[in-house]
C-alpha positions as CSV (number, residue, x, y, z in Angstrom):
1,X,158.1,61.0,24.7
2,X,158.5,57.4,25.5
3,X,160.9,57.6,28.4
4,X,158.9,60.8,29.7
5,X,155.7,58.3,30.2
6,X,157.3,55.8,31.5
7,X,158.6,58.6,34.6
8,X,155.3,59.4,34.9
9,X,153.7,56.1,35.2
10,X,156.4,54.0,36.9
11,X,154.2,54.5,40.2
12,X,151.2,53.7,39.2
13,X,149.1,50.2,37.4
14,X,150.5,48.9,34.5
15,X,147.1,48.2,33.0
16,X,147.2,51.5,31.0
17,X,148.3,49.6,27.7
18,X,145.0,47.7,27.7
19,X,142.9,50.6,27.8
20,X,141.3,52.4,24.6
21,X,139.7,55.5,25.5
22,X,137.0,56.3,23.2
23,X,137.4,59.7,22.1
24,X,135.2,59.8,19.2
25,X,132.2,58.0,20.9
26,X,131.7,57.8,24.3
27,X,128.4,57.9,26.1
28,X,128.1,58.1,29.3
29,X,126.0,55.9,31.9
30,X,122.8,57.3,34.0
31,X,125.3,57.5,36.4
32,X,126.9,60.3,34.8
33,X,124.7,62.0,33.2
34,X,123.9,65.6,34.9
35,X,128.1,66.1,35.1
36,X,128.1,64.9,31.3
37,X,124.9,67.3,29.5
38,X,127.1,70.7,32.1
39,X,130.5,70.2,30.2
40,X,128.8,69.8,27.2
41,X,126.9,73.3,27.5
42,X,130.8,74.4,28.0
43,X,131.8,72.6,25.0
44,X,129.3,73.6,22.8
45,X,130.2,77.3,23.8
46,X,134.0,76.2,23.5
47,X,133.4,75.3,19.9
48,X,131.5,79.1,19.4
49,X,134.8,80.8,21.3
50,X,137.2,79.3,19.0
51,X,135.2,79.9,16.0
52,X,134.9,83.6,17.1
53,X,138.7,83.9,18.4
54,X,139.6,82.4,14.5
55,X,137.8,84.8,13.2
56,X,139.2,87.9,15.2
57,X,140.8,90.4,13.4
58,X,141.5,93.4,15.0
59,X,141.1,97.1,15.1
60,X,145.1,97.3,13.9
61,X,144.2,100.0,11.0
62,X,141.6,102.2,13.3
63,X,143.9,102.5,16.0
64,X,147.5,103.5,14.3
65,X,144.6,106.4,13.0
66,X,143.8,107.6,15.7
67,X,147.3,107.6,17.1
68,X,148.7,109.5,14.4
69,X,145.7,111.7,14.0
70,X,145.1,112.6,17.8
71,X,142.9,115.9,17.4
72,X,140.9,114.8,14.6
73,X,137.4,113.3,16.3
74,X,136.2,111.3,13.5
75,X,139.1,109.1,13.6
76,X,138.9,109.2,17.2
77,X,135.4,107.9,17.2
78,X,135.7,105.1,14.4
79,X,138.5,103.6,16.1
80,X,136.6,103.6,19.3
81,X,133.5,102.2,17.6
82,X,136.0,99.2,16.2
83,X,137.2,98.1,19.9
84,X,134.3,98.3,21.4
85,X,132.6,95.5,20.0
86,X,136.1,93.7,20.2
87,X,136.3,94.7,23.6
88,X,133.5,92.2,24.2
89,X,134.3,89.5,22.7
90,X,137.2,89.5,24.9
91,X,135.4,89.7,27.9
92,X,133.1,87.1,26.9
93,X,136.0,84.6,25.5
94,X,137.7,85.6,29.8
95,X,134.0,85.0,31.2
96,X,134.2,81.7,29.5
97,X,137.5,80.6,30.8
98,X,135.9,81.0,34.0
99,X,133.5,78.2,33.3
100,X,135.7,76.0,32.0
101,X,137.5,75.9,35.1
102,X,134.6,75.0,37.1
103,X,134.1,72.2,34.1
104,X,137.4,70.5,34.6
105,X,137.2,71.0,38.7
106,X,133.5,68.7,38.4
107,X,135.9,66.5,36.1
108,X,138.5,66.0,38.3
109,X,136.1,65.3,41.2
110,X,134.7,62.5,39.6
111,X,137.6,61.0,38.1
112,X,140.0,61.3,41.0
113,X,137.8,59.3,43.3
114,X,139.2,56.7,45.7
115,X,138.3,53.0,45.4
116,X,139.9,52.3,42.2
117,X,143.0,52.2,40.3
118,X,143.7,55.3,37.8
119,X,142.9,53.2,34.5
120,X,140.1,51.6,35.9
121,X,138.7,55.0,36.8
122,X,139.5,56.3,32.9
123,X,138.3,53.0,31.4
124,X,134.2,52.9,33.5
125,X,134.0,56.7,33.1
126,X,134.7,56.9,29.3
127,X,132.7,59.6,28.4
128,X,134.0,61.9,31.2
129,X,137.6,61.1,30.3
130,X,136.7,61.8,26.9
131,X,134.7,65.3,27.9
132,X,138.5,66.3,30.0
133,X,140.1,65.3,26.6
134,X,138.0,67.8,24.7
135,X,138.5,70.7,27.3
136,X,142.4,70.2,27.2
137,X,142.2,70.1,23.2
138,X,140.0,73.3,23.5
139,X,142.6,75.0,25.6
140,X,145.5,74.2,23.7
141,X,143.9,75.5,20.4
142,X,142.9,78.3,21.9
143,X,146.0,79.3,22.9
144,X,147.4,78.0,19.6
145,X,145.4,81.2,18.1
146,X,146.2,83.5,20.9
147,X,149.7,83.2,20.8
148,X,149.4,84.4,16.7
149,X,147.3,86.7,16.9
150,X,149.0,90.2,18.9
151,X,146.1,92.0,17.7
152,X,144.2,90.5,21.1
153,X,146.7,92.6,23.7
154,X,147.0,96.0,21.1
155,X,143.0,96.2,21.1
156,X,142.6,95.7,25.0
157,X,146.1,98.0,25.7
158,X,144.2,100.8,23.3
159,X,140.7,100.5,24.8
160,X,142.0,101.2,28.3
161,X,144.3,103.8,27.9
162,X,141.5,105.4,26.2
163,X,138.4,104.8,28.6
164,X,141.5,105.9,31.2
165,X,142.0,109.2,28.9
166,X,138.0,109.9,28.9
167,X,137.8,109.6,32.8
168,X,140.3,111.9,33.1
169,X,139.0,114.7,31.0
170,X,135.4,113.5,32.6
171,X,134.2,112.8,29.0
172,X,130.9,110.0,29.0
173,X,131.7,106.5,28.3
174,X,129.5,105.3,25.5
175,X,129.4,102.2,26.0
176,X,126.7,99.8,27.8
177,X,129.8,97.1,27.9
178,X,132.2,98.4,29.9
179,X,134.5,96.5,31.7
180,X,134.9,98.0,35.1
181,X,138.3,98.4,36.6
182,X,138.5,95.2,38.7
183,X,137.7,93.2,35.3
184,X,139.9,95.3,33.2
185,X,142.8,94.4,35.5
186,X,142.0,90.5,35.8
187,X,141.6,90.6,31.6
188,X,145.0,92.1,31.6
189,X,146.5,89.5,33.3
190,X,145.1,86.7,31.7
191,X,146.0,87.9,28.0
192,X,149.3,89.0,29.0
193,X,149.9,85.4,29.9
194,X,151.1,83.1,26.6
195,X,148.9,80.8,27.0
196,X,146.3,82.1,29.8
197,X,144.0,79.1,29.0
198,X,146.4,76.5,29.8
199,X,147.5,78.7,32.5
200,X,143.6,79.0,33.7
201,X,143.3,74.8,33.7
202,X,146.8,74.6,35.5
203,X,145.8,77.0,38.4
204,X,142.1,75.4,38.7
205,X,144.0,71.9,39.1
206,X,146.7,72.9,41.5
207,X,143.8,74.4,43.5
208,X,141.6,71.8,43.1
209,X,144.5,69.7,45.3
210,X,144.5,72.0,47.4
211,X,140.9,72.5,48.4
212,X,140.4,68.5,48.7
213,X,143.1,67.7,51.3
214,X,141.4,64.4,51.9
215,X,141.7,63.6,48.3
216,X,145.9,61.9,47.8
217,X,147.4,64.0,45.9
218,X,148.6,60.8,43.7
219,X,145.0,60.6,42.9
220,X,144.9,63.4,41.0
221,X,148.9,63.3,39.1
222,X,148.1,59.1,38.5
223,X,144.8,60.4,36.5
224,X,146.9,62.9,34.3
225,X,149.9,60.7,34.1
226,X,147.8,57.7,32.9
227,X,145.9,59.4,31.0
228,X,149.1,60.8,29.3
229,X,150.0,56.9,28.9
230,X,147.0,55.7,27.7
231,X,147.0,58.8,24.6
232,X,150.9,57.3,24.0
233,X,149.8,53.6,23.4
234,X,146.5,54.4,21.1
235,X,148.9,56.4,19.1
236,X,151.9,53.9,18.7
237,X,149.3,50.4,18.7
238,X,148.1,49.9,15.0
239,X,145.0,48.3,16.5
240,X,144.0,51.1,18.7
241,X,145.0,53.9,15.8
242,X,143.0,51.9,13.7
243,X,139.9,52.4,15.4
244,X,140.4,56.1,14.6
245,X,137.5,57.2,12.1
246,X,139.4,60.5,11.7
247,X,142.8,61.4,11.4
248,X,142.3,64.3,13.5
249,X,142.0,62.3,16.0
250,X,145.4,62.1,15.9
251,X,146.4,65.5,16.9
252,X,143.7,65.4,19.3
253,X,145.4,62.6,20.8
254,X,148.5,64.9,20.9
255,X,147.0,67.8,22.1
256,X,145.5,65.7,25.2
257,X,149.2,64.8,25.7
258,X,150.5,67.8,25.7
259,X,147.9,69.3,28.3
260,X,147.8,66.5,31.0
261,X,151.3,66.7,31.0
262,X,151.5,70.1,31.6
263,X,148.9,69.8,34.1
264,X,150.9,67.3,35.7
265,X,153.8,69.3,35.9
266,X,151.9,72.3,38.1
267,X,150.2,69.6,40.3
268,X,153.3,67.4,41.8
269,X,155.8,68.5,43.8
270,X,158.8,67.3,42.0
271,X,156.8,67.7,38.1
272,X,157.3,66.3,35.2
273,X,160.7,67.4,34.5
274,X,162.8,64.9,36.7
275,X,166.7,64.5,36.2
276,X,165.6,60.9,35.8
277,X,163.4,61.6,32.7
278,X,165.3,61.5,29.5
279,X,163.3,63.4,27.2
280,X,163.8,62.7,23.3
281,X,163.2,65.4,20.5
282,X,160.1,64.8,19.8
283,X,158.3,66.2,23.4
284,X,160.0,69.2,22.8
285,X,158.3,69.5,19.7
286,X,155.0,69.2,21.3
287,X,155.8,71.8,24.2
288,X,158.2,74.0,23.4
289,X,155.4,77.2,23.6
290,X,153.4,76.0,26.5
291,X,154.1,77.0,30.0
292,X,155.6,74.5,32.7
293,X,156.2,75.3,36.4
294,X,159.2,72.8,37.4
295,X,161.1,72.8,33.9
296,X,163.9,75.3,35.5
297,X,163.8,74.1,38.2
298,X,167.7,72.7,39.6
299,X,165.8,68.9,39.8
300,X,165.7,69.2,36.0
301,X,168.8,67.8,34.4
302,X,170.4,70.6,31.7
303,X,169.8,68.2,29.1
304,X,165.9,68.4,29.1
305,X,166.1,72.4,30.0
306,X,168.8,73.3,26.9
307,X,166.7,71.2,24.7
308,X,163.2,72.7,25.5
309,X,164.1,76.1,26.0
């Protein structure tokens, strides 16, 4: 991990090693508070999503039913009155992804700004840094428990080939949630990604580049990269990891990793995955299920691709 920072932050202020971001307690300053109290709406929802994704079971049983029993409308109906419900907490944990993007672009806006240098940025906006933290821990758990739970895909698959089967045989649609065609189709494609989360923030920060062409890109990969750095030295400095109150902090710490590097990766042109980074075991523990953009790329020596794929 070490010589994978040090690629990423060769470029920019070599202040990072000074800075302890305060992930536990940060309060931000009048300045900041409007952006501060609409991420945490989204966080607070973020903490309801994940508690209702843990908690998602499945319609498994109902549905291999009502496959095997095809003409028997009982079975037909109490598998349909499982997914249904199910059906909408899917919907509402997509709607949410939605939000958080427009969370992390208001982020990004603030803490890509010119004028000063990256840690400088991190360090005066502390409790904006730490709110980005907390959405890329959210989105790594919550892919975390996507990824092991297949119920998610079987329960969406079943619900439209069977609102598909009803149209065709012009039966009513019981349902006051349904999720029109246009919405089916973008739900599809975000839980047939692996992690469509990750792959939510990723887009939302290559495109928030792209909309701010007077906005360096560097201002935007130096914020992830140091921020990347800054995670690295709380962890390995005793008197940083001591301030800790939690040692879940810890794994937050890691998760926070994880995502800005990813991030990073989708934003610059030549990512995170240079011939000139020697990556050691231990990164391809931490992202060996999450999706990169440049890691096949031919810029990425065979070294780092056999040992992460």
């Amino acid at each position: 991990m070490g010589n994978l920072i040090k690629v990423l932050t060769r470029d920019i202020d070599n202040n990072a090693g000074n800075v302890f971001l305060d992930f536990e307690n940060a309060q931000p300053s009048p300045s900041e508070t409007d952006i501060w109290e609409t991420v945490k709406q989204t966080l607070e929802e973020a903490q309801v999503v994940l508690n209702d994704l843990q908690a998602y079971r499945g319609a498994g049983e109902e549905i291999r039913q009502a496959i095997q029993s095809p003409a028997d409308e009982d079975v037909q109906e109490k598998a349909w009155s499982a997914v249904v419900p199910l059906v909408a907490k899917l919907k509402t944990f997509y709607e949410f992804s939605q939000k958080l993007e427009s969370s992390l672009r208001s982020l990004l806006d603030v803490l890509t700004r010119p004028g000063t240098t990256p840690t400088q940025q991190l360090e005066q906006k502390q409790a904006l840094a730490r709110q980005f933290a907390h959405i890329l821990h959210f989105t790594l758990r919550f892919d975390e428990l996507k990824m092991t739970n297949p119920a998610i895909q079987n329960d969406f698959s079943y619900y439209r080939r069977t609102i598909s089967r009803m149209r065709i045989n012009n039966l009513p649609v019981s349902t006051s949630g349904e999720v029109n065609n246009e919405l089916a189709n973008h739900m599809s494609l975000f839980y047939a990604n692996a992690t469509p989360m990750l792959k939510t923030l990723s887009n939302a920060t290559s495109k928030f580049v792209s909309d701010n062409p007077d906005v360096p890109i560097e201002n935007t990969t130096d914020c992830l990269s140091t921020m990347a750095c800054v995670c690295k030295v709380m962890l390995e400095t005793p008197e940083y990891r001591s301030r800790f109150t939690s040692e879940e902090t810890v794994l937050f710490c890691l998760r926070v990793m994880v995502g800005v590097i990813i991030l990073y990766d989708h934003v610059h042109p030549a990512g995170a995955f240079v011939k000139t980074s020697n990556i050691d075991p231990f990164l391809s523990d931490l992202l060996f299920a999450y999706t990169t953009k440049h890691l096949n790329d031919e810029t990425t020596s065979k070294q780092i691709r056999n040992m992460l794929q």
